[in-house]
N, C-alpha and C positions, 0 to 999 in steps of 0.2 A: 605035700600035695601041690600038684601044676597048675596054675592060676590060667584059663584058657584066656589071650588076650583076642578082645575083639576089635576087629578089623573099623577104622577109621572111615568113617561114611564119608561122601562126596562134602558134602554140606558143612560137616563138623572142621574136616579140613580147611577149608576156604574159610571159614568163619575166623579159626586159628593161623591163619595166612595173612587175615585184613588186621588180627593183631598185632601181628609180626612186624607189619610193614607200619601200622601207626606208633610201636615203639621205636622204630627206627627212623622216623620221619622226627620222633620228639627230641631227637640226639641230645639225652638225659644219660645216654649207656655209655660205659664205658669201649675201647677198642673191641677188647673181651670179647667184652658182653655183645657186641654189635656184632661181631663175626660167628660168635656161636647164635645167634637170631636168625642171622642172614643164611647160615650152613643149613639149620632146623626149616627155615622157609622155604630154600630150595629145594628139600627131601621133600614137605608138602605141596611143592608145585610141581616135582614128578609124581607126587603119587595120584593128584588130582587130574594131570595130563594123562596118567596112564587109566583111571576110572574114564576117564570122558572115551580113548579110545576102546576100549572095552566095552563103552555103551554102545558106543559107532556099529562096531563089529556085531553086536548081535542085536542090533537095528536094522542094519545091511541082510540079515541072514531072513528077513519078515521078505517073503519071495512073492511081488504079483503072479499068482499063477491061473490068468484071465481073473475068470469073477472071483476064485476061489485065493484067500492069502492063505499061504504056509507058514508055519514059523518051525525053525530048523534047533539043532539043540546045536548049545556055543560051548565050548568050555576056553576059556583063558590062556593065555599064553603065560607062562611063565618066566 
């Protein structure tokens, strides 16, 4: 049976990004270890850039339409 994974929220990311970067700042790791941190941290710093534009995008789609706001349907880029 396929274990559905769930999608890493904006928050959880970042929280696991300020870890990343406090075990790297404690230079306690090995070379290794430090480069496989740093690779892992960058994958969370795209994927955090790419929630935030995602937000943008269907925040931009909320349309002044005079008195009246529209909000438009978003789906994601892939």
């Amino acid at each position: 049976m396929e274990e559905k994974k769930e999608e890493m929220k904006f928050e959880e990311a970042m929280n696991k990004l300020e870890e990343i970067a406090k075990e790297l700042e404690n230079g306690e790791l090995t070379l290794d270890e430090s480069v496989s941190k740093f690779e892992e941290g960058m994958k969370l710093s795209k994927k955090c850039n790419k929630i935030l534009n995602e937000a943008e995008k269907k925040i931009n789609l909320l349309i002044d339409n005079g008195e009246e706001i529209v909000e438009e349907n978003f789906t994601p880029e892939e």
